[in-house]
Structures are given as C-alpha cells and as structure tokens.
C-alpha positions as a Python dict, from the first residue, in 0.01 Angstrom:
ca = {
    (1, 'X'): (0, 0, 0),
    (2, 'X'): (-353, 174, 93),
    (3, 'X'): (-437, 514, 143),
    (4, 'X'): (-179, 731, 214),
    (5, 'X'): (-200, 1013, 481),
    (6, 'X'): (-281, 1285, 267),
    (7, 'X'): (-515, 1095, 110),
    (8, 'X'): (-712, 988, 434),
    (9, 'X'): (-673, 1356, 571),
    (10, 'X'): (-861, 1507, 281),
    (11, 'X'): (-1130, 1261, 289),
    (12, 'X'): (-1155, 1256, 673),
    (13, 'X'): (-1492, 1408, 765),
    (14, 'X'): (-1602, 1662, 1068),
    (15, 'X'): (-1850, 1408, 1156),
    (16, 'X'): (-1884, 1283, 1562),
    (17, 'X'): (-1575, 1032, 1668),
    (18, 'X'): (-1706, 828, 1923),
    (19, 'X'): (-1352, 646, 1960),
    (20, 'X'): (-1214, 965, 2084),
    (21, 'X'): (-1230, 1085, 2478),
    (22, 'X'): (-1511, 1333, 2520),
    (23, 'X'): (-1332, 1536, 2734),
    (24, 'X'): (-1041, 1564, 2475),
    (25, 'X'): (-953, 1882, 2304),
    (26, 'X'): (-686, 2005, 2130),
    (27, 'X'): (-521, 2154, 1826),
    (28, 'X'): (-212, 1889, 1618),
    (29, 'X'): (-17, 2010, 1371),
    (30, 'X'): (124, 1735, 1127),
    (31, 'X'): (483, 1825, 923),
    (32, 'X'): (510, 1585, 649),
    (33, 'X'): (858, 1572, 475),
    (34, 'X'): (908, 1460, 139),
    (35, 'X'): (1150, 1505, -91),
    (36, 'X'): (1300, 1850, 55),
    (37, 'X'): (975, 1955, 99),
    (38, 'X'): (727, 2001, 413),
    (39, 'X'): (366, 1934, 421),
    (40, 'X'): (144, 2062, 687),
    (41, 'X'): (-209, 1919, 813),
    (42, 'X'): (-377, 2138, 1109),
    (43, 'X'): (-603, 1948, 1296),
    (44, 'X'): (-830, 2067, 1587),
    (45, 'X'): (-1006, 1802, 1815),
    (46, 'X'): (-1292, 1901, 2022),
    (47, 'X'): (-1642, 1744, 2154),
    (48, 'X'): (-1531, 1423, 1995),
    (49, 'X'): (-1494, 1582, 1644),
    (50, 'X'): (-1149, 1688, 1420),
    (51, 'X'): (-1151, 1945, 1147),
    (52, 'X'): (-893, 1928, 910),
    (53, 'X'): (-677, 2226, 757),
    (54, 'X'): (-401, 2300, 524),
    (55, 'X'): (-217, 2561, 819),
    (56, 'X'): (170, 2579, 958),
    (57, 'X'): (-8, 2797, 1254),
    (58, 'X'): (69, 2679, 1598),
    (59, 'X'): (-43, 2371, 1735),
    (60, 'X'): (-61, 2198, 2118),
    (61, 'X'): (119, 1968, 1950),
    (62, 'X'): (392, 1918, 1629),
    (63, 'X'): (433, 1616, 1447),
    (64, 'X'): (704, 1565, 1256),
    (65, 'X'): (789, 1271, 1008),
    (66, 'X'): (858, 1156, 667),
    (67, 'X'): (569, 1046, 461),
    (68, 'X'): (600, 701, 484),
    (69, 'X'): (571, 718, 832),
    (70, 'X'): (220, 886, 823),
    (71, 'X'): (128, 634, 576),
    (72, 'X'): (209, 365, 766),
    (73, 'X'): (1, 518, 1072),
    (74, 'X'): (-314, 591, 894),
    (75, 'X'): (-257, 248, 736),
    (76, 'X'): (-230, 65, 1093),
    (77, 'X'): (124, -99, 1019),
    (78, 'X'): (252, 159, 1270),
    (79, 'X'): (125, 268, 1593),
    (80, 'X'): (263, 637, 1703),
    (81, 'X'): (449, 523, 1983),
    (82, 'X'): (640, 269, 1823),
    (83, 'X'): (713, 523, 1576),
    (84, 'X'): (845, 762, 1827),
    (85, 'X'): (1053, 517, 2060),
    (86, 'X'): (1244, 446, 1701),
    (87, 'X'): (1324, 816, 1628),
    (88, 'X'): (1064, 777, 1332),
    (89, 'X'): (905, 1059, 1407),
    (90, 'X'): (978, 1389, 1662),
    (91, 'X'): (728, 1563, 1921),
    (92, 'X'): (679, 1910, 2058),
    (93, 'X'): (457, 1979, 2275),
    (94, 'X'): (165, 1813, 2462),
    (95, 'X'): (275, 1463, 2449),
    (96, 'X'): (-92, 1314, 2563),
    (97, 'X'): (-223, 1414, 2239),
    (98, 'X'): (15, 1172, 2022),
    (99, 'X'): (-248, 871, 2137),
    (100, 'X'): (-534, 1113, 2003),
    (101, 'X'): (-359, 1113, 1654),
    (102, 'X'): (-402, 716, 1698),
    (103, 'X'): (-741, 724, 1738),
    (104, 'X'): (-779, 959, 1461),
    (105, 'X'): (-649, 730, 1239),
    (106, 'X'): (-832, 426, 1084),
    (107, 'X'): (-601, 171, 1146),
    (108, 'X'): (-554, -182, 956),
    (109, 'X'): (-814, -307, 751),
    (110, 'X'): (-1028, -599, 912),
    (111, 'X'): (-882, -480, 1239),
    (112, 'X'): (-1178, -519, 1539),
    (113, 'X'): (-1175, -375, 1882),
    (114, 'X'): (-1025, -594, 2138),
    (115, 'X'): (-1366, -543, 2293),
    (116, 'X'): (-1569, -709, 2021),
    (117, 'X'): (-1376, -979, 2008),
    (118, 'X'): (-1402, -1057, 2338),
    (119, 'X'): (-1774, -1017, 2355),
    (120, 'X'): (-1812, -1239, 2076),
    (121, 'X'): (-1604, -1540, 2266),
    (122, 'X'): (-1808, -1497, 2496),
    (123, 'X'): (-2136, -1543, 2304),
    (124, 'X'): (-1992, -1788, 2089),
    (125, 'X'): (-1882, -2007, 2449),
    (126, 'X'): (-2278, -1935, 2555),
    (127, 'X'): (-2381, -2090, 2241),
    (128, 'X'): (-2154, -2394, 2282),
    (129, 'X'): (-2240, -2451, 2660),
    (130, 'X'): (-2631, -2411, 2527),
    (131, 'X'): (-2569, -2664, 2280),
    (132, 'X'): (-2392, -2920, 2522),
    (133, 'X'): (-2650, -2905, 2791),
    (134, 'X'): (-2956, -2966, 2508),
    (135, 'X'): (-2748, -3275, 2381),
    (136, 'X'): (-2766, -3395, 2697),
    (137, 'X'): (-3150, -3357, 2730),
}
C-alpha cells in the first residue's frame, strides 16, 4: 500500500491548489476510527489553499470512516462517493464539500487529467496527419 492518510495529511502543505474551485471555502473535519479509537484532521479550504490541524472543533462538514477507507482515498483506489453510496463512510453536513476532499487528495499514482490526455491525442493525431500529408509530397 502507499501513503496512508495520516501520513499524506501531515505532509500536505498550505501551498496554492489550483485543482480546487476558487470560489470554494470551507472548514472539513475528518474522524478516523481505528481500533476503538478516533482520529481527527481539521481542515479549512479557502482561496484555493487547505491548512491542516489536529482539532475535533466543528466543521461545515464531518467525515467519518475507518482508516482504511481514508487510505484508500488519498491513495486513489477509492473515490468519496463510491465510498459513501457503500455505507463506507458517513456525512454531516454540507454535502458539496465531500468532492472538495477529492480534490484534496492526490489520487493514484501515474494518474493524468482526463484533460491531458485528451490534448495529447490530439497532438499526437496532428503529428500523424502531418506525417501522412509529407509522405505524400
């Protein structure tokens, strides 16, 4: 397995997010069960940055789940909604920020934006059809 969630939450820097909505804010509260025992992460979102913090305060939104769940989020083997729609994990709260927690998160290794790929069909065809009309020259 790769990094776990509390791993990848301690490391996770304050830095600018560009993959997150600009006009998102808001705070999530992550409970992490293990063994009898609850973890919790505080994160705030705001102007396309997330601070992290060791809190049980209040959030916008609670996330609840056991560890391997997290760890399969941050690792990209399971998207949040997937997670939720199997009872893996429960919500209160402002719903809309459960696909912010997704973007927090790194995903899978390798993994590309849909985007990207696209884009680079597309050059890749321009290359070909290039190619094709200077054979014919």
């Amino acid at each position: 397995m790769g990094t776990t969630a509390e791993q990848y939450l301690q490391q996770l820097d304050a830095g600018r997010r560009p993959n997150l909505p600009e006009t998102t804010a808001g705070t999530l509260r992550l409970d992490v069960r293990d063994d009898g025992s609850t973890e919790h992460w505080y994160l705030t979102v705001s102007d396309q940055q997330v601070q992290v913090a060791r809190s049980a305060d209040d959030a916008d939104l609670v996330v609840r789940a056991d560890r391997w769940v997290f760890d399969q989020m941050v690792d990209g083997q399971l998207h949040p909604g997937a997670a939720l729609l199997r009872n893996d994990l429960t919500l209160q709260g402002d719903m809309r920020l459960l696909m912010v927690l997704r973007r927090i998160f790194a995903g899978p290794s390798g993994a590309r934006h849909p985007r990207d790929l696209g884009r680079a069909a597309l050059a890749a065809q321009g290359r070909s059809s290039t190619d094709a009309r200077e054979d014919r020259s």
